[in-house]
FIFIDO-103930 format. One record per residue (C-alpha): x, y, z; residue number from 0; chain. Coordinates in steps of 0.05 Angstrom, whole numbers, plus 5000, padded with zeros to 4 digits. Layout:
<pts>
<pt xx="X" yy="Y" zz="Z" seq="NUM" mol="A"/>
...
</pts>
This chain:
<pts>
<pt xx="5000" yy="5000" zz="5000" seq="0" mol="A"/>
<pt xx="5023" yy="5064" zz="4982" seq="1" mol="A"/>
<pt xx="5030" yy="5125" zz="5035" seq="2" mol="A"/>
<pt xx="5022" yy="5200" zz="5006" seq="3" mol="A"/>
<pt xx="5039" yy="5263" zz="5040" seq="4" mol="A"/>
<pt xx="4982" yy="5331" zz="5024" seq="5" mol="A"/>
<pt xx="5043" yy="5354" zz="4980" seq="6" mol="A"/>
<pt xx="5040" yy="5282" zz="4940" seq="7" mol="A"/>
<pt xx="4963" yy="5292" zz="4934" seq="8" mol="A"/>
<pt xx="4981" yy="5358" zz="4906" seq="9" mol="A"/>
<pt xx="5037" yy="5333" zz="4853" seq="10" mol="A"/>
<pt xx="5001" yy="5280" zz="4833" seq="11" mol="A"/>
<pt xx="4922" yy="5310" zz="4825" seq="12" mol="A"/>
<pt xx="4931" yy="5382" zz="4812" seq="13" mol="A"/>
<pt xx="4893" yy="5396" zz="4864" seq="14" mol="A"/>
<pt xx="4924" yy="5456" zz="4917" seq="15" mol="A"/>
<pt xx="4943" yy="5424" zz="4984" seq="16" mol="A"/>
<pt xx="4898" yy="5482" zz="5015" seq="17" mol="A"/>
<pt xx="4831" yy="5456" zz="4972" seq="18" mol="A"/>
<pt xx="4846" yy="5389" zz="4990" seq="19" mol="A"/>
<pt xx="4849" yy="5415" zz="5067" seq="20" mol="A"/>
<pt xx="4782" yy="5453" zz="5052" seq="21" mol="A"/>
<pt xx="4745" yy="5392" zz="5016" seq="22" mol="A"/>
<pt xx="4762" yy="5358" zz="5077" seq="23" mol="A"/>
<pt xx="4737" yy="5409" zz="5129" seq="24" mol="A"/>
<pt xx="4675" yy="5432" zz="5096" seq="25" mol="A"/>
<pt xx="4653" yy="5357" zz="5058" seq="26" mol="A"/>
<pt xx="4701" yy="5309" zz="5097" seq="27" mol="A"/>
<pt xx="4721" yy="5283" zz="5014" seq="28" mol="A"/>
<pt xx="4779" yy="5255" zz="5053" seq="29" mol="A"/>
<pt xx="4799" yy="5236" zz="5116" seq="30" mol="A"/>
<pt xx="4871" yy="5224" zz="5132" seq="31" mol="A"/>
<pt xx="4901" yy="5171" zz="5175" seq="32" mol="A"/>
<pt xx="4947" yy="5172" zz="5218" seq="33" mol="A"/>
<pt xx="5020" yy="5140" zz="5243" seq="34" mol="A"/>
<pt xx="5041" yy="5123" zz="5298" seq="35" mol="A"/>
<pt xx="5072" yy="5184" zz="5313" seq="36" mol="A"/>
<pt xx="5012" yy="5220" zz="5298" seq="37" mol="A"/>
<pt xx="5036" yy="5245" zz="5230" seq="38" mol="A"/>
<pt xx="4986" yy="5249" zz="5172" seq="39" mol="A"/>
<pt xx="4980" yy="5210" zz="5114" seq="40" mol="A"/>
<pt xx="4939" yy="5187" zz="5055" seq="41" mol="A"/>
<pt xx="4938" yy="5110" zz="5023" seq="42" mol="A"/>
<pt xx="4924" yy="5093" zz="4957" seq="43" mol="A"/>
<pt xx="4845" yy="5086" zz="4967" seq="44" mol="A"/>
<pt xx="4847" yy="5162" zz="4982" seq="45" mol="A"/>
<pt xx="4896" yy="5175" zz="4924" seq="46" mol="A"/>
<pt xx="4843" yy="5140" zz="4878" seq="47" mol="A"/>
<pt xx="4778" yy="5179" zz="4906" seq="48" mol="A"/>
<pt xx="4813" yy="5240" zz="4896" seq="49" mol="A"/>
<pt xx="4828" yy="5225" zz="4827" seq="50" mol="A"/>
<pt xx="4752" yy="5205" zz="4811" seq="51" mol="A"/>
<pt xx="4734" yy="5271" zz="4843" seq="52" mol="A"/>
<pt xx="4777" yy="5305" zz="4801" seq="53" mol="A"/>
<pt xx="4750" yy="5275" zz="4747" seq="54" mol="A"/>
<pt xx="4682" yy="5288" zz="4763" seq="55" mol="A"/>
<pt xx="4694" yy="5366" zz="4763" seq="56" mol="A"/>
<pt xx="4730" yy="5368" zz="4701" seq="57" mol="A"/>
<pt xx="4674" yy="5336" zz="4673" seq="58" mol="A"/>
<pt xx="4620" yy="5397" zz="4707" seq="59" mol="A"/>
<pt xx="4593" yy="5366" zz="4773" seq="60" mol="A"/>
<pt xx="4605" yy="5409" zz="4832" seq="61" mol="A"/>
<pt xx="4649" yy="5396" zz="4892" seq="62" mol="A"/>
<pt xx="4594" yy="5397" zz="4940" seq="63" mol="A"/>
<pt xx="4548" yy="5354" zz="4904" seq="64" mol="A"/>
<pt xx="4609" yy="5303" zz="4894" seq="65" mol="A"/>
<pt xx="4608" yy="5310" zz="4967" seq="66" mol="A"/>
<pt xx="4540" yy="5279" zz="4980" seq="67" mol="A"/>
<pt xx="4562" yy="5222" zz="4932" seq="68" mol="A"/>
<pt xx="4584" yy="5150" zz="4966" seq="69" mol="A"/>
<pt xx="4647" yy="5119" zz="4946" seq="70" mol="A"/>
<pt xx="4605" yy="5075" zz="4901" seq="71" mol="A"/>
<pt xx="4567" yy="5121" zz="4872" seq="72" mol="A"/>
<pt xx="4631" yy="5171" zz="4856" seq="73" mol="A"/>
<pt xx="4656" yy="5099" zz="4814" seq="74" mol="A"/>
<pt xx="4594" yy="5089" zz="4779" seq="75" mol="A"/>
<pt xx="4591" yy="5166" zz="4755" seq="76" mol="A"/>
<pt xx="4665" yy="5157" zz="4734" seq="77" mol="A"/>
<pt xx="4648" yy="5093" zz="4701" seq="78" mol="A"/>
<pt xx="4600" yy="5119" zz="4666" seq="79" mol="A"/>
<pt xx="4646" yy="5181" zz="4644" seq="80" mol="A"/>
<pt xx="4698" yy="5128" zz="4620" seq="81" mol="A"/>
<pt xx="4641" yy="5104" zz="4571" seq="82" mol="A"/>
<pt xx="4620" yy="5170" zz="4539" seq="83" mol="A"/>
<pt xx="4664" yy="5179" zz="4471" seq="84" mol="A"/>
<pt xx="4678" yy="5261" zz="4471" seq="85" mol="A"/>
<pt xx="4725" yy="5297" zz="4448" seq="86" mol="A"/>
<pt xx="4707" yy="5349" zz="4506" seq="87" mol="A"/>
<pt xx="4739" yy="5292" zz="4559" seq="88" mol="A"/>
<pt xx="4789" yy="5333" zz="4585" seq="89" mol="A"/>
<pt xx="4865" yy="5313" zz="4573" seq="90" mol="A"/>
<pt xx="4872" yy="5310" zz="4660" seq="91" mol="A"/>
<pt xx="4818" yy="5263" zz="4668" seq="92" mol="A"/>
<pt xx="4832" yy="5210" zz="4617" seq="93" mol="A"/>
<pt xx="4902" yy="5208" zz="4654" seq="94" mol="A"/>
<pt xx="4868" yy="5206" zz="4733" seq="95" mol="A"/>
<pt xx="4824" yy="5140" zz="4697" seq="96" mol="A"/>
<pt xx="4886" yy="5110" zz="4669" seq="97" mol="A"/>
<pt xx="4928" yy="5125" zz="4736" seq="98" mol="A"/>
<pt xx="4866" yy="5098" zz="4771" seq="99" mol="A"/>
<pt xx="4862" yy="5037" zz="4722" seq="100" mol="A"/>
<pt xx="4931" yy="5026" zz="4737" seq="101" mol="A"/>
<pt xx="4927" yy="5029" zz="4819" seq="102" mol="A"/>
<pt xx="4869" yy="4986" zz="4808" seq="103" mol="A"/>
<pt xx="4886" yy="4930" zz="4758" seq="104" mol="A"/>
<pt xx="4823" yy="4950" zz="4721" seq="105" mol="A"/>
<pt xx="4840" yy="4929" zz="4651" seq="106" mol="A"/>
<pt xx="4766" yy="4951" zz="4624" seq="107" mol="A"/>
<pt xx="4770" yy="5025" zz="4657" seq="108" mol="A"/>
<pt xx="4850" yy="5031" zz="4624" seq="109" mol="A"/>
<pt xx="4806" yy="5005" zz="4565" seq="110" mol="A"/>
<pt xx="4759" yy="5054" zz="4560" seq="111" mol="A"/>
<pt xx="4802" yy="5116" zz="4575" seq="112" mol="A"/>
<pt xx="4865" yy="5085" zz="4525" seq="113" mol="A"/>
<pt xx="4802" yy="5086" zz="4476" seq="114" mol="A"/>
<pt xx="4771" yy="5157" zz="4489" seq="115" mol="A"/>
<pt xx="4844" yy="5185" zz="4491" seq="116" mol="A"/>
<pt xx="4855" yy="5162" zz="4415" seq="117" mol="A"/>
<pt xx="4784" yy="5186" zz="4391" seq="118" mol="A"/>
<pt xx="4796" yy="5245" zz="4418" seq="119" mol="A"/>
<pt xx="4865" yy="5262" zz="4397" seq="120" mol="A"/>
<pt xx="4895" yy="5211" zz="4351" seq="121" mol="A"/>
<pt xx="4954" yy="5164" zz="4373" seq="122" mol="A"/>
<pt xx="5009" yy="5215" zz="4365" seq="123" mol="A"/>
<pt xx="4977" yy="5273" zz="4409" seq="124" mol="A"/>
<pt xx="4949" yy="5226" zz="4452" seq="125" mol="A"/>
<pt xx="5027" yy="5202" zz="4472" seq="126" mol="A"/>
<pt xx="5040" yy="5268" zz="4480" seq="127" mol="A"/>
<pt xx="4975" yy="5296" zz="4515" seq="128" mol="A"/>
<pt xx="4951" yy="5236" zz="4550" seq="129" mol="A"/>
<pt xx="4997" yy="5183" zz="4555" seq="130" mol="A"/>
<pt xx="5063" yy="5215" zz="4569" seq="131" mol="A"/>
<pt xx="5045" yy="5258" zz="4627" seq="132" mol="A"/>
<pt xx="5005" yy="5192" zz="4649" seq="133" mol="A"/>
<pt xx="5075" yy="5157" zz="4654" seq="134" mol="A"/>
<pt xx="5116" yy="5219" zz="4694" seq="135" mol="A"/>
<pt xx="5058" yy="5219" zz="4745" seq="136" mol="A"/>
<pt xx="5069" yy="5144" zz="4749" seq="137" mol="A"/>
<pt xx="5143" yy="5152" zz="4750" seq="138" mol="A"/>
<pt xx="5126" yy="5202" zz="4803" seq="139" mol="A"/>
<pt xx="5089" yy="5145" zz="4844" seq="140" mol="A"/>
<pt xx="5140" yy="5108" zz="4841" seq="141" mol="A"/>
<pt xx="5196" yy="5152" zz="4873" seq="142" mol="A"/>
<pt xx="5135" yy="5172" zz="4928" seq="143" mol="A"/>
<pt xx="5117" yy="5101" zz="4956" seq="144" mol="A"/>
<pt xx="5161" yy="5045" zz="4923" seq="145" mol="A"/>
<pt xx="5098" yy="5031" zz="4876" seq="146" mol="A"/>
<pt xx="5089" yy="4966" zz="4874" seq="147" mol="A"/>
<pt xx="5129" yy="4943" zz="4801" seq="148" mol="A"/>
<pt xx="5077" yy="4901" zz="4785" seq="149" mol="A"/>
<pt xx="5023" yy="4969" zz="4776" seq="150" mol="A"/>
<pt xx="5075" yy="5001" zz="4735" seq="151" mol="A"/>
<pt xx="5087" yy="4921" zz="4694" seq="152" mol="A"/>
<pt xx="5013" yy="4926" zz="4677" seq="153" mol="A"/>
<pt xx="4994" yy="5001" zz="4659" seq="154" mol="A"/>
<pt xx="5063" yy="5007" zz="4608" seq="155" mol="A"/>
<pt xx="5051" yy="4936" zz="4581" seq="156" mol="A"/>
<pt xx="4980" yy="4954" zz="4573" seq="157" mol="A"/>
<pt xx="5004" yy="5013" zz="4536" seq="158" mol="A"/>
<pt xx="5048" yy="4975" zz="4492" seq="159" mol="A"/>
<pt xx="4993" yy="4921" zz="4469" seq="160" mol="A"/>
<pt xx="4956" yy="4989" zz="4447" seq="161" mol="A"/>
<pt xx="5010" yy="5011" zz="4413" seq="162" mol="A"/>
<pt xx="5033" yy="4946" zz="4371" seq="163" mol="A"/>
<pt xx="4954" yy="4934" zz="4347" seq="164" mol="A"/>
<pt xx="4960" yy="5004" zz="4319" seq="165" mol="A"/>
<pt xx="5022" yy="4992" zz="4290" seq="166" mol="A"/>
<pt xx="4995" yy="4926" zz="4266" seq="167" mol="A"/>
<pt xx="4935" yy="4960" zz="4226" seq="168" mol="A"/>
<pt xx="4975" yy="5002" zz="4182" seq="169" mol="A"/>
<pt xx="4992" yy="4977" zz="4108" seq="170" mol="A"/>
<pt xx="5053" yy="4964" zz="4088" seq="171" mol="A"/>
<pt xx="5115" yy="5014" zz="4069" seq="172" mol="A"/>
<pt xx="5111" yy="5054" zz="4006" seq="173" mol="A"/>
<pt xx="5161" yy="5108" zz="4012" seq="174" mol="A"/>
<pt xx="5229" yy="5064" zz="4001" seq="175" mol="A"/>
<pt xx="5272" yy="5125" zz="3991" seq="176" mol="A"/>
<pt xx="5287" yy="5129" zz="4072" seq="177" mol="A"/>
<pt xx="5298" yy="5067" zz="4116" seq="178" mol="A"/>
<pt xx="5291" yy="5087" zz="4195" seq="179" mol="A"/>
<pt xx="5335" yy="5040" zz="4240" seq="180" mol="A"/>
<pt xx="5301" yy="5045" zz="4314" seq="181" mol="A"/>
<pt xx="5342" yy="5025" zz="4378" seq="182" mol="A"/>
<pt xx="5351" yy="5042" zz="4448" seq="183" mol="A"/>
<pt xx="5427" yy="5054" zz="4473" seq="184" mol="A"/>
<pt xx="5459" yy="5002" zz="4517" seq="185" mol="A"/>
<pt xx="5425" yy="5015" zz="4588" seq="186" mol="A"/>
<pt xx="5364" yy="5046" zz="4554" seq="187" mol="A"/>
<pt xx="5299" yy="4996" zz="4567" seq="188" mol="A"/>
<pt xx="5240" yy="5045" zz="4562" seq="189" mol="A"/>
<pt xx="5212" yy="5037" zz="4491" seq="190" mol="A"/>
<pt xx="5147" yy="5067" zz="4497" seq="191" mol="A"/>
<pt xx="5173" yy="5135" zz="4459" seq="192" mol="A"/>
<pt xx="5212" yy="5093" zz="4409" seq="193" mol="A"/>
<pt xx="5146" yy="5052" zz="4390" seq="194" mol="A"/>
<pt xx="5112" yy="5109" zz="4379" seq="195" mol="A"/>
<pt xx="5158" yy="5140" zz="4335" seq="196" mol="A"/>
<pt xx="5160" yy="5071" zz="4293" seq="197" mol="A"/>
<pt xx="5082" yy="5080" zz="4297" seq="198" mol="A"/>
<pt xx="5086" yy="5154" zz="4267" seq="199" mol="A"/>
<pt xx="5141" yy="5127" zz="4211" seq="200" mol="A"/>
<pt xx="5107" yy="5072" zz="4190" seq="201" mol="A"/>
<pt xx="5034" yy="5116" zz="4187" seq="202" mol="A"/>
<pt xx="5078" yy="5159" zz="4140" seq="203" mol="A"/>
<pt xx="5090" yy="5099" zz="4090" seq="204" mol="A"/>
<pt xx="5170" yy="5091" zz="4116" seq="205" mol="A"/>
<pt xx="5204" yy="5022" zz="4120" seq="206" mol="A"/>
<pt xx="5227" yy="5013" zz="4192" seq="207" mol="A"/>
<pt xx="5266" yy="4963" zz="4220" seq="208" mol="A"/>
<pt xx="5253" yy="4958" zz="4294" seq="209" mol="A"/>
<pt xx="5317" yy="4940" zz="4348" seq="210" mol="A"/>
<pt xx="5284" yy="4952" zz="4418" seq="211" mol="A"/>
<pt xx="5322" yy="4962" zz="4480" seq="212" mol="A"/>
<pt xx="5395" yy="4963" zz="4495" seq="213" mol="A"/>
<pt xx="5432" yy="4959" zz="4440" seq="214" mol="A"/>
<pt xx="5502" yy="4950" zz="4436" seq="215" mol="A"/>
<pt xx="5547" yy="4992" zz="4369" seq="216" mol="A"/>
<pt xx="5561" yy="4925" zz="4347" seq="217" mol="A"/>
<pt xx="5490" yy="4902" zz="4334" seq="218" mol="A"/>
<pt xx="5479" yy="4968" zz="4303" seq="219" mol="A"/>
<pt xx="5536" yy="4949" zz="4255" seq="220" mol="A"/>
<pt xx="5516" yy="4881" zz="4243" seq="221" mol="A"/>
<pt xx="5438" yy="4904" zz="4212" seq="222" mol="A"/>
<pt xx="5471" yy="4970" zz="4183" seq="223" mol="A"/>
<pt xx="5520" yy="4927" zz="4134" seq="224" mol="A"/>
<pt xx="5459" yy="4887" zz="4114" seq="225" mol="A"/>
<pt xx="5400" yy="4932" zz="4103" seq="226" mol="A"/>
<pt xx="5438" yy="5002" zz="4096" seq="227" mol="A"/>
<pt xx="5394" yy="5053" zz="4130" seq="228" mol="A"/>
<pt xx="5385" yy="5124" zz="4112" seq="229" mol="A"/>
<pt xx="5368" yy="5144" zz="4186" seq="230" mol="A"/>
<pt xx="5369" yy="5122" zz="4259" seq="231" mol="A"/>
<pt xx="5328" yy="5138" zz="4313" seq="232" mol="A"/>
<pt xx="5337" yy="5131" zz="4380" seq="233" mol="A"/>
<pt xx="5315" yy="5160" zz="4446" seq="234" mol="A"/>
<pt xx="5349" yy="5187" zz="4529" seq="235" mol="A"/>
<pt xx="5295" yy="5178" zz="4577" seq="236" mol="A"/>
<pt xx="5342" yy="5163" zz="4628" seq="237" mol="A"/>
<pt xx="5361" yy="5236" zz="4666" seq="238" mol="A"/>
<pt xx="5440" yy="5242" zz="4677" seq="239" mol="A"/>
<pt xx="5458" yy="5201" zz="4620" seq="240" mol="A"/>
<pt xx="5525" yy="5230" zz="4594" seq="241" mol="A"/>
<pt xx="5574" yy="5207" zz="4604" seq="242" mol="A"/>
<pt xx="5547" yy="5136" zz="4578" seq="243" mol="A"/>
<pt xx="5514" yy="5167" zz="4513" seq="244" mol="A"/>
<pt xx="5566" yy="5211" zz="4488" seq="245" mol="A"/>
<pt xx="5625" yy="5146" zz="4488" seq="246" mol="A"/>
<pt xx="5558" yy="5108" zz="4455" seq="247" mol="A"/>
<pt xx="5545" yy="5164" zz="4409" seq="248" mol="A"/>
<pt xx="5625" yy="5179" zz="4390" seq="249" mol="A"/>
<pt xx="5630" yy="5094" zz="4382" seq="250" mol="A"/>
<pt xx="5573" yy="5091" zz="4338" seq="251" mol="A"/>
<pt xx="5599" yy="5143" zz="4295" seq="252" mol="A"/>
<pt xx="5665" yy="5117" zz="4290" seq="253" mol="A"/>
<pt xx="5640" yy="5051" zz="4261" seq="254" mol="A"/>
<pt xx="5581" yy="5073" zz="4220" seq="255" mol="A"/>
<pt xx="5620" yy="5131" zz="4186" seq="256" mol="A"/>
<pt xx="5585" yy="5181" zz="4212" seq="257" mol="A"/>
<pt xx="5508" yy="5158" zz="4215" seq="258" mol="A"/>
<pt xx="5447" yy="5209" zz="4207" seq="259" mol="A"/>
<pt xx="5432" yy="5201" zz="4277" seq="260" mol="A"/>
<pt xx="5367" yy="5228" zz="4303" seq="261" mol="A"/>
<pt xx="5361" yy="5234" zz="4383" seq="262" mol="A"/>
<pt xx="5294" yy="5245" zz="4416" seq="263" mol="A"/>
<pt xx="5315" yy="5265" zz="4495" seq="264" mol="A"/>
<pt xx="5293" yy="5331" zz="4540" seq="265" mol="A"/>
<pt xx="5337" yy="5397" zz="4536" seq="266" mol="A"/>
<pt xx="5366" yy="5383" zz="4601" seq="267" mol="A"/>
<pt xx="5400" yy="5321" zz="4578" seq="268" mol="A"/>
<pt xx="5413" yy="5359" zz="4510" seq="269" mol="A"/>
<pt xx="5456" yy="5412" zz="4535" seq="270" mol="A"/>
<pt xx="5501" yy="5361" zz="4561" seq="271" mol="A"/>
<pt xx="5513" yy="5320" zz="4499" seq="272" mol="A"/>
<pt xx="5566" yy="5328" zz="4445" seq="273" mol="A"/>
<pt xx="5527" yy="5324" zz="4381" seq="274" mol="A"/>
<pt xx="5563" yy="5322" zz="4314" seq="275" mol="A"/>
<pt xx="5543" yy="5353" zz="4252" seq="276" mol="A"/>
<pt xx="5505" yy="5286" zz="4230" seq="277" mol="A"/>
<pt xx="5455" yy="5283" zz="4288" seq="278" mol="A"/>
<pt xx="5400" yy="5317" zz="4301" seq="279" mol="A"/>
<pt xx="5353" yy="5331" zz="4374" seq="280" mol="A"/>
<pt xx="5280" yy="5321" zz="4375" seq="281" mol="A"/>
<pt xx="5257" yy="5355" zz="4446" seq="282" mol="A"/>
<pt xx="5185" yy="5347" zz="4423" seq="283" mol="A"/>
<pt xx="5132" yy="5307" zz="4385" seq="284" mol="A"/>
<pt xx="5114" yy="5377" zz="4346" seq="285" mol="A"/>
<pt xx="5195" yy="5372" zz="4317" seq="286" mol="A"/>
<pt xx="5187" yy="5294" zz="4302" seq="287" mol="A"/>
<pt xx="5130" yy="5310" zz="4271" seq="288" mol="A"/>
<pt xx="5154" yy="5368" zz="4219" seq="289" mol="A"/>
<pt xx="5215" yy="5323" zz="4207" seq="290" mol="A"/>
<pt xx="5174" yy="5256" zz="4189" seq="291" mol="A"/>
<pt xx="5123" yy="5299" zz="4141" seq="292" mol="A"/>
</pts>
């Protein structure tokens, strides 16, 4: 079970520590517990109510008829939210229900919200609407209260099943006059950027030949003598990643003759790397975007 702080409520809701004192004052929305040392807290049950009410306001209830609501009833109204198919859901609920989904194990609610987050933006905004932010809240959990690895296992492998039936739908290559090479660096294992940039190359008609995670130079060699690509994609998640990228980066170059390298990573991160001429930053999916068009 997961323990939250007011300031965790805050980070992780949107909603102003002071509110959330209010709401608790005024229509007793919450009531924290309390350690042994008489120091409040919140657990995940709390966490997840919050989110639903959350929810419930973005979608034009009022606090203080929320208030009157039972737990159950605040889960069937959000339920029932999950099922309408708007493209007025706003972006901050569909990530509470997939946050809550994931707390949860409910498969059907990360359905439903997954589902309205693509009819409402398209795969490629939703990533970067929806889905990312979903993930840094998550990641946020995580160095909060030692989420459990198994809520973070299902919500990104979740994600990824979504992701590989899209890709799965689209027809086959058409534009042969660029060949996209996508890998992850050695020590790199999140792929959830780096599918969807094979999703939004392969929607654009380009062959792509798909690595994964943690690559080594040599494999990159190996496929490169073979099927000559034109470009290569890859992306930092990882904050503080240096001094292992740059050796990668100079390696790579070195035995590739000087690839047309294409790095998706976060200015901070890009400030510290030593980019030649041949490769180029993508800080955001508005760049990728322009570049793939």
């Amino acid at each position: 079970m997961g323990t939250y702080k007011i300031s965790d409520l805050e980070n992780l809701t949107g909603v102003k520590s002071h509110t959330i004192r209010i709401w608790e004052q005024r229509y007793k929305i919450l009531t924290p517990l309390r350690s042994k040392t008489n120091i409040r807290y919140y657990d995940d049950e709390q966490l997840k109510k919050l989110l639903n009410v959350v929810s419930l306001m973005n979608a034009g209830h009022k606090i203080s008829a929320i208030s009157k609501l039972t737990d159950q009833e605040i889960n069937d109204k959000v339920g029932a939210l999950a099922n309408s198919i708007t493209s007025e859901i706003k972006e901050e609920t569909l990530i509470n229900q997939l946050i809550t989904a994931g707390l949860t194990y409910d498969e059907a609610l990360f359905e439903k919200a997954f589902s309205n987050s693509i009819l409402s933006f398209g795969l490629m905004i939703a990533y970067q609407r929806v889905i990312y932010p979903m993930l840094n809240k998550i990641g946020l959990l995580w160095s909060i209260t030692k989420m459990n690895p198994a809520q973070e296992h299902f919500i990104t492998n979740l994600v990824k099943q979504k992701i590989f039936t899209a890709i799965d739908a689209l027809s086959p290559p058409k534009n042969e006059a660029k060949k996209w090479l996508l890998f992850l660096p050695e020590g790199e294992h999140h792929e959830l950027g780096l599918l969807i940039a094979n999703y939004g190359l392969r929607a654009k008609g380009y062959p792509v030949y798909y690595l994964g995670a943690n690559v080594p130079v040599s494999s990159l060699q190996t496929i490169s003598n073979q099927i000559q690509p034109t470009h290569y994609l890859t992306f930092a998640v990882k904050s503080n990643q240096q001094k292992i990228l740059n050796p990668y980066f100079s390696k790579m170059d070195q035995a590739l003759n000087n690839p047309h390298l294409h790095i998706c990573c976060n200015k901070n991160l890009l400030s510290e790397l030593k980019l030649s001429k041949n490769h180029q930053a993508i800080t955001s999916i508005e760049v990728f975007q322009e570049l793939i068009s």
